[in-house]
C-alpha positions as CSV (number, residue, x, y, z in Angstrom):
1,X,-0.1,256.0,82.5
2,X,2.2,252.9,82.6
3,X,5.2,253.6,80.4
4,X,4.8,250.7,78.4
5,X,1.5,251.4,77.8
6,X,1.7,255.0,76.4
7,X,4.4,253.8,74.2
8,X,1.6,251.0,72.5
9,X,-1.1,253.2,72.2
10,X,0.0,256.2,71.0
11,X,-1.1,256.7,67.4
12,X,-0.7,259.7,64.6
13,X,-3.7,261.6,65.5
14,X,-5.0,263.4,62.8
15,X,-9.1,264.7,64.2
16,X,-9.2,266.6,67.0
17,X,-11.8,268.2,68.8
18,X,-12.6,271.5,69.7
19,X,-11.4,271.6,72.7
20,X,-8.3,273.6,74.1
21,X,-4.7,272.7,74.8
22,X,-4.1,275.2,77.6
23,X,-0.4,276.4,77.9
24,X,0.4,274.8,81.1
25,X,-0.7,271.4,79.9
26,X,1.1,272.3,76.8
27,X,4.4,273.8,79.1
28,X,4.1,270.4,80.7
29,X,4.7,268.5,77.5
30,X,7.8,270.4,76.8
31,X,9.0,270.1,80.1
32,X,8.7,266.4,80.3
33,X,9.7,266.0,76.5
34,X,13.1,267.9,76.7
35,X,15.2,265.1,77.9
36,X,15.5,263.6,74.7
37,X,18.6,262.8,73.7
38,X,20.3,264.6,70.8
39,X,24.2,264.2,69.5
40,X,26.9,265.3,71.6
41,X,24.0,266.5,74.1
42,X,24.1,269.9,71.9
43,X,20.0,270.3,71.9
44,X,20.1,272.1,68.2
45,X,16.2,272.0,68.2
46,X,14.2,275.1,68.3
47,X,10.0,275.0,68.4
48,X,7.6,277.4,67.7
49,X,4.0,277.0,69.2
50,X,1.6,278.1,66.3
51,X,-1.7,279.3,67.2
52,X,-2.3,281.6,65.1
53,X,-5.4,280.7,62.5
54,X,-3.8,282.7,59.4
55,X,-0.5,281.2,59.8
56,X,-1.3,277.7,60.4
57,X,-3.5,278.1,56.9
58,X,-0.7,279.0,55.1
59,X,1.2,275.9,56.6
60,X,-1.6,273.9,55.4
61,X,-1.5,276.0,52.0
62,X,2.2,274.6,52.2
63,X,1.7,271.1,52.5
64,X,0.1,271.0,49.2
65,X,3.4,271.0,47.1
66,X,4.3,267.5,48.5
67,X,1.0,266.1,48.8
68,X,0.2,266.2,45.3
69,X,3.6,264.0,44.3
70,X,3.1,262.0,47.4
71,X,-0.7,261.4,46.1
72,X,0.2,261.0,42.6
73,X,2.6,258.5,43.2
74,X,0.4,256.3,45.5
75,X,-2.1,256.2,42.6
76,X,0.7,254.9,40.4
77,X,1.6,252.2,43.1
78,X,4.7,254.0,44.0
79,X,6.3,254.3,47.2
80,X,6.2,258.1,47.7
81,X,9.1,260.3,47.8
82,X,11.4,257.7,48.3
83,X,14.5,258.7,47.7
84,X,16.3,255.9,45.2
85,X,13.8,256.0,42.4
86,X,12.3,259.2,41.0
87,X,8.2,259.7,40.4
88,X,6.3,257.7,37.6
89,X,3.9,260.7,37.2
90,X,5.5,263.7,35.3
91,X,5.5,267.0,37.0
92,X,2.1,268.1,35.2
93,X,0.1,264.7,36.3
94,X,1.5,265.4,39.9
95,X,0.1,269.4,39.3
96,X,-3.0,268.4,38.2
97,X,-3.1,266.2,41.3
98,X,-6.2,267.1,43.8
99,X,-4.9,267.5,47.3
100,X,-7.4,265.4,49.8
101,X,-8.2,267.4,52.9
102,X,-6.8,265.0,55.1
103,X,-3.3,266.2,54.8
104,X,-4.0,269.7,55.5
105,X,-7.1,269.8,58.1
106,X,-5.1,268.5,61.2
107,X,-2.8,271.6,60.7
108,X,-6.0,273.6,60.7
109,X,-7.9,271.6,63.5
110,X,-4.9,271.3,66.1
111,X,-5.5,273.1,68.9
112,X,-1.9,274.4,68.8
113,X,0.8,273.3,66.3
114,X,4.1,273.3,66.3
115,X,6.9,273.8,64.0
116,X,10.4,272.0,65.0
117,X,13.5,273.0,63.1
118,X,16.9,272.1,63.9
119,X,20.4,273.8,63.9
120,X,22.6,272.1,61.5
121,X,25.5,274.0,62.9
122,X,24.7,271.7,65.9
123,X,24.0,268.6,64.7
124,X,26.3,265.4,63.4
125,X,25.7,264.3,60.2
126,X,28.4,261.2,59.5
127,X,26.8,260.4,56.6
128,X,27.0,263.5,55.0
129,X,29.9,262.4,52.1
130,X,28.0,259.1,51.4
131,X,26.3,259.4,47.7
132,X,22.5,258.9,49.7
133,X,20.2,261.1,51.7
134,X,21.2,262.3,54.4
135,X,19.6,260.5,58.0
136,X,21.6,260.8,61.0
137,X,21.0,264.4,61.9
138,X,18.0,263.5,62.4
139,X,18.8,261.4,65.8
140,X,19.5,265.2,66.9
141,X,15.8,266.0,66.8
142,X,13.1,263.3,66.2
143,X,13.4,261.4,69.8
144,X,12.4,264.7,71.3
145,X,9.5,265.1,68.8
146,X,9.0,261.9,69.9
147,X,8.9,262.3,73.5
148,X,6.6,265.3,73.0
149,X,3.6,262.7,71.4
150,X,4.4,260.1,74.2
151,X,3.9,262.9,76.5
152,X,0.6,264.0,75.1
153,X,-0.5,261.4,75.0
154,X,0.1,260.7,78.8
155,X,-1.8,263.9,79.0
156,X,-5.1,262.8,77.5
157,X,-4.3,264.8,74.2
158,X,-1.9,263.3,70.3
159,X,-0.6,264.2,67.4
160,X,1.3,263.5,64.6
161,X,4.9,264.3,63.0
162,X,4.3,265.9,59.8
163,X,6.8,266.4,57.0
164,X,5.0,267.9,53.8
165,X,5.7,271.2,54.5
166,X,10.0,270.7,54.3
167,X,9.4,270.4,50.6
168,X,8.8,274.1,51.1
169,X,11.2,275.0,53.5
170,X,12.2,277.9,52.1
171,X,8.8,279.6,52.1
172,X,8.7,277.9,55.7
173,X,11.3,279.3,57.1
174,X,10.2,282.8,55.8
175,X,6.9,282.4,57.4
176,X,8.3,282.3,61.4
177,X,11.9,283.8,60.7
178,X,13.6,281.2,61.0
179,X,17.4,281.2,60.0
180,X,19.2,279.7,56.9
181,X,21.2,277.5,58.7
182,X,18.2,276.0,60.7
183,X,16.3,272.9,59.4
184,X,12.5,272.0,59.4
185,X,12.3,268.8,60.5
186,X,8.5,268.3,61.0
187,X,5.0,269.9,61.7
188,X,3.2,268.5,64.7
189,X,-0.7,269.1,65.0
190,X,-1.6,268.8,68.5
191,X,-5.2,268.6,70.4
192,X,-7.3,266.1,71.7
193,X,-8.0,263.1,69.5
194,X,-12.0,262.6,68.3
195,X,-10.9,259.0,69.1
196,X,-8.7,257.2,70.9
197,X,-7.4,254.0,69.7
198,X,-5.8,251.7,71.9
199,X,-4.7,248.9,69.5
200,X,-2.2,249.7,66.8
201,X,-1.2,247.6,63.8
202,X,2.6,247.1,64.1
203,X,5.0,244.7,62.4
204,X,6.1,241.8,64.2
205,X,9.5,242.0,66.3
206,X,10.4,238.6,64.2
207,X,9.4,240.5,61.1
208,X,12.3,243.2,60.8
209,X,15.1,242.2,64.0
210,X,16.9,239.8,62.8
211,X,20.5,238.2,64.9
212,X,24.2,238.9,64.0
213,X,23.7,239.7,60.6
214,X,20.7,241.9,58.1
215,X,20.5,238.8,56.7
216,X,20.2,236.7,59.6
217,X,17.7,234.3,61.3
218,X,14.5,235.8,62.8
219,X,15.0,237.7,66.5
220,X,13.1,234.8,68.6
221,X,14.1,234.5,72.1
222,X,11.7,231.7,72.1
């Protein structure tokens, strides 16, 4: 596919079929999605490939902890988990909270998934001393996640980045053996989409670019 036209038609796919991802198509992916960029060229990401069906249920088993806030607070008209104003719901509304299957089935479904974490003894973090959540380690990791959905889809398969699970890192990171001072960054079901869309709903360039200043006039080369 054209460049430009994987990059407007790649979606978070969350229905898959049943069928495969074979691990040359797969090795293909990786290959191709590697030569993302990442601070200081340091590559601090590290992916596993989950296949297995009793450890992808107890990723999905994991997702719940954050789903049930992040549900909870869209049925209060919150923004979820945002960061600069805490949840409406107290913590036994967001308990009692029923977890729809939609946020744990892709994990189940995928044909493979995988789990990306990333070595904050590798990564920059310049905003690490301002009094705000942390974002710029994340340059160090999400363009290769990135690259890996552009390149499946270029291979006929999708996905989508998934982030419920880091509320449970802990238990995460106990699951595969991962390290203390490695990050989860994201889950990413993979497998080949039950539909394919081809037009996505995107904000307008003149919507959120503005020139020379945040509070400048519109982007409009016209």
């Amino acid at each position: 596919m054209e460049l430009y036209d994987v990059m407007r038609t790649t979606p978070a796919v969350r229905e898959f079929t049943d069928d495969p991802l074979p691990d040359d198509v797969l090795d293909r992916i990786l290959e191709n999605a590697r030569f993302a960029p990442s601070g200081g060229n340091r590559q601090g990401a590290h992916l596993v490939v989950v296949r297995d069906p009793g450890t992808r249920a107890r990723i999905a088993e994991l997702n719940k902890t954050a789903v049930r806030r992040y549900v909870a607070q869209i049925k209060a008209g919150e923004s979820p988990w945002n960061p600069v104003h805490p949840p409406g719901p107290s913590a036994e509304e967001i308990a009692a909270t029923e977890v729809p299957s939609s946020f744990t089935q892709p994990v189940l479904d995928a044909a493979a998934v995988l789990v990306v974490f990333v070595d904050l003894g590798r990564v920059a973090a310049m905003d690490q001393d301002l009094d705000r959540i942390g974002l710029i380690s994340g340059a160090s990791v999400y363009p290769l996640v990135w690259n890996v959905l552009l390149a499946a889809r270029n291979e006929g398969f999708g996905g989508t980045i998934t982030t419920m699970a880091v509320a449970e890192e802990r238990a995460m990171k106990e699951l595969l053996g991962a390290p203390d001072d490695f990050a989860l960054a994201c889950v990413v079901p993979l497998g080949r989409p039950v539909r394919q869309l081809t037009k996505l709903k995107r904000q307008d360039v003149r919507e959120f670019v503005t020139r020379e200043r945040f509070d400048g006039a519109p982007f409009d080369p016209s």
